[in-house]
matplotlib code that plots the C-alpha trace (Angstrom):
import matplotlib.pyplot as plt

x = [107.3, 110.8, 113.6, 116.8, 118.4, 119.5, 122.1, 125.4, 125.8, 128.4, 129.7, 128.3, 130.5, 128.8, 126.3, 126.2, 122.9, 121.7, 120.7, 124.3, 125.2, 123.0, 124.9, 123.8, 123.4, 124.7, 122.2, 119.2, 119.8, 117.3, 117.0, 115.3, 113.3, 113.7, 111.2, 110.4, 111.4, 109.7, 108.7, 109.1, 111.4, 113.9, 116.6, 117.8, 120.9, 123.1, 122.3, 124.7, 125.8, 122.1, 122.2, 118.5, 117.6, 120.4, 118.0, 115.6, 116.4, 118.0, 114.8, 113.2, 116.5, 115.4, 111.9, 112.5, 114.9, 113.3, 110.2, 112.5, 113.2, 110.0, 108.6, 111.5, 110.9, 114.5, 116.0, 118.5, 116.4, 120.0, 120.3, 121.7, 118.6, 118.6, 116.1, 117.2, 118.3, 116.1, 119.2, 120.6, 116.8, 117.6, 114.7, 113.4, 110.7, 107.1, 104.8, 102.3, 99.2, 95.9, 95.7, 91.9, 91.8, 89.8, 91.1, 90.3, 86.6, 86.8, 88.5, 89.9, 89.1, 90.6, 92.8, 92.1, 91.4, 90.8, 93.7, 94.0, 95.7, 98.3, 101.2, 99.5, 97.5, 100.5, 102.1, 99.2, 99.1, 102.5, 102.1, 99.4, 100.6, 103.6, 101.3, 99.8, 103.1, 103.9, 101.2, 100.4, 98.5, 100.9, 101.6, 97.8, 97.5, 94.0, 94.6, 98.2, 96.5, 94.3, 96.8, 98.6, 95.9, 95.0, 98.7, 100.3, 99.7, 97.7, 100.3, 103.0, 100.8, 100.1, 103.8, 105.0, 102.7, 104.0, 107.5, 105.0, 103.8, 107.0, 108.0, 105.5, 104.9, 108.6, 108.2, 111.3, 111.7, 107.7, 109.5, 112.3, 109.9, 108.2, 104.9, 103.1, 103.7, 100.2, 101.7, 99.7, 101.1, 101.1, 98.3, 98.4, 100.9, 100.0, 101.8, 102.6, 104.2, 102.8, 104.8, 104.4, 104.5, 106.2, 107.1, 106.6, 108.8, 108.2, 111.1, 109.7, 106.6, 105.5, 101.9, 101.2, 104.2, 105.6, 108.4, 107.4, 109.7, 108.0, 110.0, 108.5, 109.4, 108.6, 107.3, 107.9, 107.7, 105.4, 103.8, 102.7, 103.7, 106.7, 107.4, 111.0, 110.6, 109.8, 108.0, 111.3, 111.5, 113.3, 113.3, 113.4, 112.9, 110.6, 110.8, 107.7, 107.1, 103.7, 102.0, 98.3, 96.1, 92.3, 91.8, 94.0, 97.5, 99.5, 102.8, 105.0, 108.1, 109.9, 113.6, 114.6, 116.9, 117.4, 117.1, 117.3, 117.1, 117.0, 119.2, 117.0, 116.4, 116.6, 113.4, 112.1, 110.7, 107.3, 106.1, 104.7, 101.5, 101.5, 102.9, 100.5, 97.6, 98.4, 98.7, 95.2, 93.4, 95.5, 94.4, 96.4, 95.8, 94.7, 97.3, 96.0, 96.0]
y = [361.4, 362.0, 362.1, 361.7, 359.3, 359.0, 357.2, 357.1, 353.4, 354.1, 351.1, 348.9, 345.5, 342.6, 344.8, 345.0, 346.0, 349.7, 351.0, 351.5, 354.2, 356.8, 358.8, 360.3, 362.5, 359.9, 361.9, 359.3, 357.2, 354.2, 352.4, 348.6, 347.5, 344.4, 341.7, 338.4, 335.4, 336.3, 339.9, 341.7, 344.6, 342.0, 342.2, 345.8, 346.2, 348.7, 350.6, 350.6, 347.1, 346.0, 344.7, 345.0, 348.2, 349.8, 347.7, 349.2, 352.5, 351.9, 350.6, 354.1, 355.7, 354.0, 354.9, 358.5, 359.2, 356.8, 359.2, 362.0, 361.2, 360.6, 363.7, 365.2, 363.5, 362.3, 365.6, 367.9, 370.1, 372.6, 372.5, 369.2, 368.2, 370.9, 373.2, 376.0, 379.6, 378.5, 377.6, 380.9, 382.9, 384.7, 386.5, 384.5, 382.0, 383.4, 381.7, 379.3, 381.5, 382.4, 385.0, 385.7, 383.5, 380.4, 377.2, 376.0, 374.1, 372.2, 369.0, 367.3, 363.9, 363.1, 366.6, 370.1, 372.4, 376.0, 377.9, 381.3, 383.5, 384.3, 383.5, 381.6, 379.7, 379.0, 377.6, 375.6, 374.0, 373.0, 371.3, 369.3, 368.4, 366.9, 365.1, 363.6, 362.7, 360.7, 358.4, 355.2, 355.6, 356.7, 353.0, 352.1, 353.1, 354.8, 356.3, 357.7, 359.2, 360.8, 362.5, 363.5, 365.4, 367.4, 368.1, 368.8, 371.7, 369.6, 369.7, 368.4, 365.9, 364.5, 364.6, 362.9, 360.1, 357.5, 358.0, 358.2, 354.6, 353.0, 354.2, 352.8, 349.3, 348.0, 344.1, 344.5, 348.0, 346.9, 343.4, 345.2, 346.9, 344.2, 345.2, 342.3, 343.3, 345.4, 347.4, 345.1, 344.7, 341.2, 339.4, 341.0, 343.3, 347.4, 349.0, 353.0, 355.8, 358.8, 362.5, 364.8, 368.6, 370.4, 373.9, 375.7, 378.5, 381.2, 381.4, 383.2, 385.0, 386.9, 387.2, 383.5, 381.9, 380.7, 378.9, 377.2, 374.9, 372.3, 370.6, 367.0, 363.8, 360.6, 357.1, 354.1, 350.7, 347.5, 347.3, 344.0, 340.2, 339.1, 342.5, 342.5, 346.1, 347.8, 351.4, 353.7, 357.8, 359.7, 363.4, 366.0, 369.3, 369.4, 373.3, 373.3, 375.9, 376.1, 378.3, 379.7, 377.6, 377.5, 379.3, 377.2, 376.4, 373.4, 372.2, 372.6, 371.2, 370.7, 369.6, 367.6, 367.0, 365.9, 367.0, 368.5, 365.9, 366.2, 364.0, 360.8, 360.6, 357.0, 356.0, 352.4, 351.7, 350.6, 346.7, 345.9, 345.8, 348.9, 350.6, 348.9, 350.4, 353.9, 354.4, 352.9, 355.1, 358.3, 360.2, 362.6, 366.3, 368.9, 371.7, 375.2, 378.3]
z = [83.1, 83.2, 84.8, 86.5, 88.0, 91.9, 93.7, 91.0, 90.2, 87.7, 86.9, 89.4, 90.2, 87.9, 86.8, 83.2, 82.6, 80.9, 84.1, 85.8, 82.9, 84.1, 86.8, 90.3, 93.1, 96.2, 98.2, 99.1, 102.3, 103.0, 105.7, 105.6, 108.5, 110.6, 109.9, 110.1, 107.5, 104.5, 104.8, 101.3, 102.4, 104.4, 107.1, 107.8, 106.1, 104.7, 101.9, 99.7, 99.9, 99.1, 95.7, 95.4, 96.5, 93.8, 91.3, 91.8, 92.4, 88.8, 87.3, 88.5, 86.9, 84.0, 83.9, 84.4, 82.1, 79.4, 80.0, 79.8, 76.8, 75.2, 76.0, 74.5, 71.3, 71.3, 70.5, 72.1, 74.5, 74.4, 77.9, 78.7, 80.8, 83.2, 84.3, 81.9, 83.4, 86.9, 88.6, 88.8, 89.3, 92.7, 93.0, 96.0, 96.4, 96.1, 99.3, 98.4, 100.0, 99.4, 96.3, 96.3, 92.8, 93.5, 92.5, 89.3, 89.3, 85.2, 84.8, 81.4, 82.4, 86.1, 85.4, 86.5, 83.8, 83.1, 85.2, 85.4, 83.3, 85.5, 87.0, 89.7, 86.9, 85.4, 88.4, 89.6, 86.0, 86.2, 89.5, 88.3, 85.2, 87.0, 89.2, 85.9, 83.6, 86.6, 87.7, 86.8, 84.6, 81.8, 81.6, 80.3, 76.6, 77.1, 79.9, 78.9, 75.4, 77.2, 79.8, 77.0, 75.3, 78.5, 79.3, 76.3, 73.3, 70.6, 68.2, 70.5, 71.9, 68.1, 67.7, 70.7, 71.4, 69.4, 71.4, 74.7, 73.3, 72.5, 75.6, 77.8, 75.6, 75.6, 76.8, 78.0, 80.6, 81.4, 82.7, 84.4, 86.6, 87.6, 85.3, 82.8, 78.8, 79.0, 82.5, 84.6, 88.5, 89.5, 91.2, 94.9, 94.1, 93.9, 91.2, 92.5, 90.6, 92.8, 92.1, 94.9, 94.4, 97.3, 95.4, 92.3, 91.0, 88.6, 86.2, 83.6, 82.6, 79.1, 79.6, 77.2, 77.5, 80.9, 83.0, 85.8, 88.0, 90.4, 92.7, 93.6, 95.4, 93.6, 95.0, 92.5, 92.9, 93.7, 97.1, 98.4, 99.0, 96.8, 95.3, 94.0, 93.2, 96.9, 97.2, 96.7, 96.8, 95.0, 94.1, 91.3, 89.7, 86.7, 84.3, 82.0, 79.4, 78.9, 76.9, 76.7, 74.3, 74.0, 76.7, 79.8, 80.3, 77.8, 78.0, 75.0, 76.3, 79.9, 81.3, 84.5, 87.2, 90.0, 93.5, 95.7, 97.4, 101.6, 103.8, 105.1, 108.4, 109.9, 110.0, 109.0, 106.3, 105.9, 105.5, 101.5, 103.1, 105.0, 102.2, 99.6, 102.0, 102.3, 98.5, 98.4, 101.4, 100.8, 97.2, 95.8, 95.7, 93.3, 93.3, 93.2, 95.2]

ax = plt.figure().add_subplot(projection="3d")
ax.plot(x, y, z, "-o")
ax.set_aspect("equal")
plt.show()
């Protein structure tokens, strides 16, 4: 679900491909692990002479800002992809605590439903609601209709899933990402695409209309033997406006970029396997408070 991009290709040497146009923050530092002969994530080597890892850190360029774009509709948001007037809000972050509102209890499918009307409803909407545009399973056409319907206003979600589809059915992006024409993973590969919610931020409330920034890192990639597409992270800033419908919480419309993103520290990096098994024993959360 949309969104930036991450390590400023530019014009990358003998890369002519869509992905080097995109632009950057030259923030993200990744170290590869040493490993024997065939191990997916290879010799430790530096960064940004790896030819592969700036691949696929473009691929999840692409991906983001292609699903930028859909949920966009194509249009000029008017505020050339930014997060609106949140980047000059000064009014100090408001803790993540206990309020004495209980979490929400209703789902919509696999997402959490019937937030308060409040600004901590509104803020715990967001959150999952980011959590949702950016799993996998936008890229199954059931299962991507159907997060659409619970996230979105009805009327923009009418109005937006044919770009969602074209978006998310292109033989050619699906390929680029390692993914099979119906956004299959290969056999004993694990496709991930997991967004990660560390902080939301009021940036404006009218009583049934809100702002809402959540800041979120992003894993993306293929985890397992062969993958050509490693786990990667990357990290952004969502804004949704949402507005009260039917009684919760709906997106109307929302704007990215990215960052901030923290320095890396110089850790290794997990094996495909390792990496392939936490994403399969560690669930993700439901955000509330």
């Amino acid at each position: 679900m949309s969104l930036g991009d991450e390590n400023g290709y530019g014009n990358d040497a003998g890369r002519g491909d869509a992905y080097s146009t995109i632009g950057g923050t030259r923030q993200t530092r990744t170290r590869l692990p040493d490993g024997p002969a065939g191990d997916t994530y290879g010799p430790r080597r530096p960064p940004r002479s790896s030819r592969s890892l700036i691949t696929v850190v473009g691929v999840v360029v692409l991906l983001l800002g292609a699903i930028a774009f859909a949920n966009m509709g194509g249009g000029d948001s008017g505020n050339g992809g930014t997060s609106g007037g949140s980047a000059n809000n000064k009014t100090g972050a408001a803790p993540t605590a206990a309020t004495g509102t209980k979490p929400v209890t209703g789902k919509n499918g696999t997402i959490p439903s019937g937030f308060a009307h409040d600004e901590q409803g509104a803020e715990s909407a967001a959150a999952n609601y980011a959590v949702a545009l950016g799993s996998a399973g936008m890229f199954d056409k059931d299962q991507r209709r159907a997060i659409a319907g619970a996230v979105y206003a009805p009327a923009v979600a009418a109005a937006r899933q044919g770009a969602l589809d074209k978006v998310y059915s292109d033989a050619d992006f699906l390929a680029n990402i390692g993914l099979s024409p119906n956004g299959t993973a290969p056999a004993g590969q694990a496709f991930i695409s997991r967004s990660n919610p560390v902080g939301t931020k009021v940036v404006k409330f009218n009583g049934d209309t809100a702002s809402i920034a959540v800041w979120y890192s992003a894993l993306f990639g293929l985890a397992g033997d062969g993958s050509k597409n490693p786990v990667s992270e990357s990290w952004f800033t969502n804004t949704f406006d949402l507005e009260w419908t039917n009684g919760d919480w709906k997106v109307t419309d929302f704007t990215q970029k990215d960052g901030p993103a923290p320095v890396g520290r110089d850790q290794a990096a997990a094996s495909a396997e390792e990496m392939a098994d936490a994403v399969e024993q560690y669930g993700g959360f439901t955000y509330a408070r």
